[in-house]
C-alpha positions in Angstrom: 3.1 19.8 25.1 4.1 16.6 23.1 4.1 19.2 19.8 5.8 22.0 21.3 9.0 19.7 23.1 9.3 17.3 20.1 9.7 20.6 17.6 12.1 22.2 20.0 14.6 19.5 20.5 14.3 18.4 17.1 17.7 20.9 16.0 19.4 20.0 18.9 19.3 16.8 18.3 20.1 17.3 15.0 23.8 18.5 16.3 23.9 15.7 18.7 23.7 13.3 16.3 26.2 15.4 13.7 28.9 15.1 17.2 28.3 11.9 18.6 26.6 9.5 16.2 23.0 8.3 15.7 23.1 4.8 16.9 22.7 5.3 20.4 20.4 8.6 20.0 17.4 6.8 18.2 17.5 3.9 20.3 17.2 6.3 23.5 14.7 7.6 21.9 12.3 5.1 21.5 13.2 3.5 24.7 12.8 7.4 26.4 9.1 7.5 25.0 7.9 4.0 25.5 8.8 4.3 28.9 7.0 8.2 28.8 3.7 6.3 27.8 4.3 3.4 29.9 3.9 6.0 33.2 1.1 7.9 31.7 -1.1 4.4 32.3 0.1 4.6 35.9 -0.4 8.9 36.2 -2.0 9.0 39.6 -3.9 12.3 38.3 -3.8 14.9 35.1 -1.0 17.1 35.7 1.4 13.9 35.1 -0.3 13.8 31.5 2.1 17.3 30.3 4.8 16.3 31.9 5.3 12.8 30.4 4.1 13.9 27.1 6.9 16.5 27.5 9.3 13.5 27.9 7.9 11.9 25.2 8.1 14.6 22.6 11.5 15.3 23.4 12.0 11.4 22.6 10.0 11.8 19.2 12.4 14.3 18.2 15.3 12.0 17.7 13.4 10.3 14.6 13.9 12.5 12.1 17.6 13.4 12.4 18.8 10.2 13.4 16.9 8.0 11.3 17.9 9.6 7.9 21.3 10.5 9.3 21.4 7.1 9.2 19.8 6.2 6.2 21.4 8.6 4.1 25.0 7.1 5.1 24.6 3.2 5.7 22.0 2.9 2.5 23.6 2.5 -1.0 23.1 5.3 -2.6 21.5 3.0 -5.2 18.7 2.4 -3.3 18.6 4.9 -0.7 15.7 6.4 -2.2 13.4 3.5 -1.7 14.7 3.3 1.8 13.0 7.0 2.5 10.4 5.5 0.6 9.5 2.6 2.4 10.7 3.9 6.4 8.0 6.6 5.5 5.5 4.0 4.4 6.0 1.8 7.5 5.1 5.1 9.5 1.9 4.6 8.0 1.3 1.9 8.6 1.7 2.2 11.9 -0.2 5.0 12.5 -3.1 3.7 11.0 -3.0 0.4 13.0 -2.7 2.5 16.3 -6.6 3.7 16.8 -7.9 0.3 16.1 -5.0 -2.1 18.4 -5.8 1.1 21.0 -8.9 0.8 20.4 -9.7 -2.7 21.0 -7.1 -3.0 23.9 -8.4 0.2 25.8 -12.2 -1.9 25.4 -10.6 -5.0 27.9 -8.1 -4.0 29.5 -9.1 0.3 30.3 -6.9 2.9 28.7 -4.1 2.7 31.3 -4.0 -0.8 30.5 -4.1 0.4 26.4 -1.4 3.1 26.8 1.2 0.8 28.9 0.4 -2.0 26.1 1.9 0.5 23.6 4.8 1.0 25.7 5.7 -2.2 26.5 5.5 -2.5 22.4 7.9 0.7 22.2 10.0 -1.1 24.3 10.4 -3.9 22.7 11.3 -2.0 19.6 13.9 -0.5 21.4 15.7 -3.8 22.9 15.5 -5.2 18.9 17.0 -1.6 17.9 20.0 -2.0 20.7 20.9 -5.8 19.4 21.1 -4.9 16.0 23.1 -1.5 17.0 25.8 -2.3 14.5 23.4 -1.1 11.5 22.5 2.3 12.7 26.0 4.4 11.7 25.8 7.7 10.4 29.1 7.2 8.9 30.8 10.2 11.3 34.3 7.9 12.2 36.6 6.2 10.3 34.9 5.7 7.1 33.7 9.9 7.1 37.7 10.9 7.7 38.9 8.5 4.9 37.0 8.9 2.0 38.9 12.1 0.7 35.6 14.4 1.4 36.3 17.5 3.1 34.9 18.2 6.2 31.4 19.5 6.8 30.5 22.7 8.9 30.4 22.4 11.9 27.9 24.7 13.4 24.8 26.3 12.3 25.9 28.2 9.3 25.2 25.1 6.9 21.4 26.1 8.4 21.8 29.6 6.2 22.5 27.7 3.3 19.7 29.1 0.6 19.4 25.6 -0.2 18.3 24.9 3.2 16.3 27.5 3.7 13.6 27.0 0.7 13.4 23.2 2.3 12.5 24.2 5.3 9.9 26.0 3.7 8.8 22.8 1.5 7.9 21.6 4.8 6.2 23.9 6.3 4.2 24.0 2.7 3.8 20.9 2.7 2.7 20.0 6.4 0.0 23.2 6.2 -1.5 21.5 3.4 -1.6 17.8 5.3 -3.1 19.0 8.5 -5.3 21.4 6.6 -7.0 18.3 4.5 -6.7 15.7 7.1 -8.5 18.0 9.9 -11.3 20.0 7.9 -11.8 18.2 4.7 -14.5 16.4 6.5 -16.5 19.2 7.5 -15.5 20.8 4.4 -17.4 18.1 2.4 -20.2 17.8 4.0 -20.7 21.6 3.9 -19.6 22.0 0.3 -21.2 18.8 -1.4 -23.8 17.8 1.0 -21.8 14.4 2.0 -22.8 12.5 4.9 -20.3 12.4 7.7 -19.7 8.6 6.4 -19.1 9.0 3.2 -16.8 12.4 3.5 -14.9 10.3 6.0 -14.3 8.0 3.2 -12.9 10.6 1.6 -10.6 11.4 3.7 -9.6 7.8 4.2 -9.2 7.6 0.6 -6.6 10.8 0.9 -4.8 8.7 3.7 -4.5 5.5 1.6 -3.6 7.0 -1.6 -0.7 9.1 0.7 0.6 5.5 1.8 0.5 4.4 -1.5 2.3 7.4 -3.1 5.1 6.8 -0.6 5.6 3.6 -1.2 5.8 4.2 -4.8 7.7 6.9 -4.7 10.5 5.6 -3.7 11.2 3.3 -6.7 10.4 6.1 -8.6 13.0 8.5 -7.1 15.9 5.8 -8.4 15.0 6.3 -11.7 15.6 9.9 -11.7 17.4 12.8 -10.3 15.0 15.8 -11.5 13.5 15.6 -8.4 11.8 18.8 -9.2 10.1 17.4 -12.2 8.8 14.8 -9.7 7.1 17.3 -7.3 6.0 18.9 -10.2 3.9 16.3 -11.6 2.8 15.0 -8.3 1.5 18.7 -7.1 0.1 19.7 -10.5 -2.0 16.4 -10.4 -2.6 16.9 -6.7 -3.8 20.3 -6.9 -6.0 20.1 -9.9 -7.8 17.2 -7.9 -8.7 19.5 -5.1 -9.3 22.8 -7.1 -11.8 19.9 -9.1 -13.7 19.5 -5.6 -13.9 23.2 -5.1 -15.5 24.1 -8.2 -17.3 21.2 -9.8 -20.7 19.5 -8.4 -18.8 16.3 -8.2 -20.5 12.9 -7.1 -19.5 11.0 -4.2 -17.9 8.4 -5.9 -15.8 11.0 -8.3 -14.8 13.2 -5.0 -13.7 10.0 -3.3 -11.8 9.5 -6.1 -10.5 12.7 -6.4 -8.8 12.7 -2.9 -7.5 9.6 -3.4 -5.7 10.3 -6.2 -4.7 13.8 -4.6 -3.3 12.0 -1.5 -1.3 9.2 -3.8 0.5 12.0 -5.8 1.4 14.5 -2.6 3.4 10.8 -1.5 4.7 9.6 -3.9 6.5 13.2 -3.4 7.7 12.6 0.0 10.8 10.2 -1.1 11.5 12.9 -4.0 11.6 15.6 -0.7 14.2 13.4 1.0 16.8 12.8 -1.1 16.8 16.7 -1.7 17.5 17.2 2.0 19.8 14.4 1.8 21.9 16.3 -1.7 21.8 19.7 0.7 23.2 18.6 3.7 27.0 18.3 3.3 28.4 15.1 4.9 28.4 15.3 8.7 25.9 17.1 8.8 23.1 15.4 7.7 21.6 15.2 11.6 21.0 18.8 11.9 19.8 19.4 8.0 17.1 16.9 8.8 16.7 18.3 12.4 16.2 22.4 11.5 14.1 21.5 7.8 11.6 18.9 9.7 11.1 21.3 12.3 9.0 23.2 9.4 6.7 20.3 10.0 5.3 21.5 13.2 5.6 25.4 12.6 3.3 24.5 9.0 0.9 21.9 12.0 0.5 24.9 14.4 -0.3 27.7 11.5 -2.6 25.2 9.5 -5.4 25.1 11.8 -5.6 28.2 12.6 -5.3 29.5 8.5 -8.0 26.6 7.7 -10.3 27.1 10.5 -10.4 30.8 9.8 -11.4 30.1 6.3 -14.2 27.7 7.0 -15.8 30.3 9.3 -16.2 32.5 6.7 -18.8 30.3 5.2 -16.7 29.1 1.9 -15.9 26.1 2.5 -14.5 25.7 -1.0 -12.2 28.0 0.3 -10.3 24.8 2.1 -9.4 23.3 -1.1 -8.7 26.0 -2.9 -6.0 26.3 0.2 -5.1 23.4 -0.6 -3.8 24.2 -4.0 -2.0 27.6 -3.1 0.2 25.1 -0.2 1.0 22.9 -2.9 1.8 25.7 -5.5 3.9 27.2 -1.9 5.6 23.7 -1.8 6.3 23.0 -5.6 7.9 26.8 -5.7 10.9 26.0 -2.7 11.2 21.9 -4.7 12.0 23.7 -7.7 14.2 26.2 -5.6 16.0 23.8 -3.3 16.6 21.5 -6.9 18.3 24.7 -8.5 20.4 25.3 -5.4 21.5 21.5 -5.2 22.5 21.1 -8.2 24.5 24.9 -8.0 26.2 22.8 -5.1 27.2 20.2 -7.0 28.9 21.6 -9.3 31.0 23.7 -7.2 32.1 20.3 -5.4 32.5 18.4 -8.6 
């Protein structure tokens, strides 16, 4: 339910934010879901689980069109690439910190006492968003009517751009390839290699470190260059000879470890390098809905993945996951080179 409302509202939101402005959007947002999970630790039965997830998806869609509406237009351009790069990171971060603080909480205080902790901490987020509400402009008033830059679409076409169109594709390359590691390389492992759940989990943890890395990296690394292409080129051709390595070599524990990690540090260190190409397609204004309709490819490639991954690892192969693995990256490295071809194409017909 959370999946399903949070990838519908996601375009919508995308024009709200293109009309009326981000500011007031993301901090509804987060105050939207924190209250959503606040309730759920109060849900006199089941049924109320949907239907607050349901309010809270709808709230997690306002992330990725507001926040890099905003970014992209209150961020010197100078150094707007490590601002993707370290907003993404923080992300991280804070996902990985969830299961343990959840954890921990849910052991002394129950899990409706866990889950209304993490609203309460939502909320907070939200009252320190609202009194520094003077930062988060996406640059649609004064400063957008002034600058001599003509006017951006204002409805859906600038979804049909070609340019678009491959990126929202990268994403759904992209996320097929994330959900398909992060939920069967595990089994995968242990099938393929022989690794104890332990040590394949270490793996994976690897992959997940290395990704936080990557990102974190990458966006120093997108500032020093605008062949963003060139980027994802190196970063999946790296990536995917680390997994087609797993698939077909009788790799130690330590080396496959390795291997992921590595894997998962390049397909970050992307991520940044993937921003700033949504950010050179979408025309000015419309930045909101660009980011709204391409990261919606995000949970069309998370509802497709399982189902294409799973499939494959009941056929017995379970090399066949990695070798997956290198086709979604190949998938994602095609529309990167695609969307850079059509940015620049743009460019020049503005210049």
């Amino acid at each position: 339910t959370f999946a399903l409302a949070s990838g519908s509202a996601q375009l919508p939101v995308g024009f709200i934010v293109d009309r009326f402005g981000a500011r007031y959007v993301v901090i509804a947002g987060s105050a939207l879901m924190a209250i959503a999970y606040g309730l759920m630790g109060l849900a006199p039965s089941y049924l109320w689980l949907p239907v607050l997830a349901g309010f809270a998806g709808i709230a997690n869609s306002v992330f990725h069109p507001a926040d890099y509406a905003i970014l992209t237009h209150a961020v010197d351009p100078k150094r707007v690439g490590r601002a993707f790069g370290i907003h993404t990171f923080s992300g991280y971060i804070g996902w990985a910190m969830a299961p343990p603080f959840m954890a921990t909480l849910a052991l002394h205080v129950g899990w409706r006492g866990a889950i209304m902790a993490g609203g309460a901490l939502g909320l907070l987020a939200a009252i320190v968003l609202f009194s520094q509400r003077h930062y988060l402009t996406n640059d649609i008033g004064a400063k957008a009517r002034t600058d001599g830059q003509p006017a951006a679409p204002g409805g859906a076409s600038v979804l049909l751009r070609p340019g678009v169109l491959v990126l929202f594709g990268f994403f759904v390359f992209s996320a097929m390839n994330a959900i398909g590691i992060n939920t069967f390389a595990v089994t995968a492992l242990h099938n393929l290699h022989g690794l104890d759940l332990t040590t394949a989990n270490a793996a994976l943890t690897a992959f997940l470190v290395g990704a936080a890395s990557g990102v974190f990296a990458g966006g120093f690394v997108v500032e020093r260059t605008s062949r963003y292409e060139a980027v994802a080129g190196v970063g999946f051709s790296v990536a995917a000879a680390g997994v087609l390595a797993i698939a077909f070599m009788p790799l130690p524990a330590w080396a496959i470890i390795a291997a992921l990690g590595l894997t998962g540090t390049m397909i970050g260190g992307i991520t940044p390098s993937r921003d700033m190409l949504v950010r050179a397609m979408a025309p000015k204004g419309s930045a909101g809905k660009v980011f709204g309709f391409v990261s919606t490819g995000i949970e069309v490639g998370s509802a497709t993945s399982p189902l294409l991954f799973g499939w494959l690892l009941d056929q017995g192969r379970p090399e066949f996951v990695f070798i997956a693995s290198a086709v979604m990256m190949m998938g994602a490295l095609t529309a990167a080179s695609a969307a850079t071809y059509f940015a620049r194409r743009q460019s020049r017909k503005t210049l």
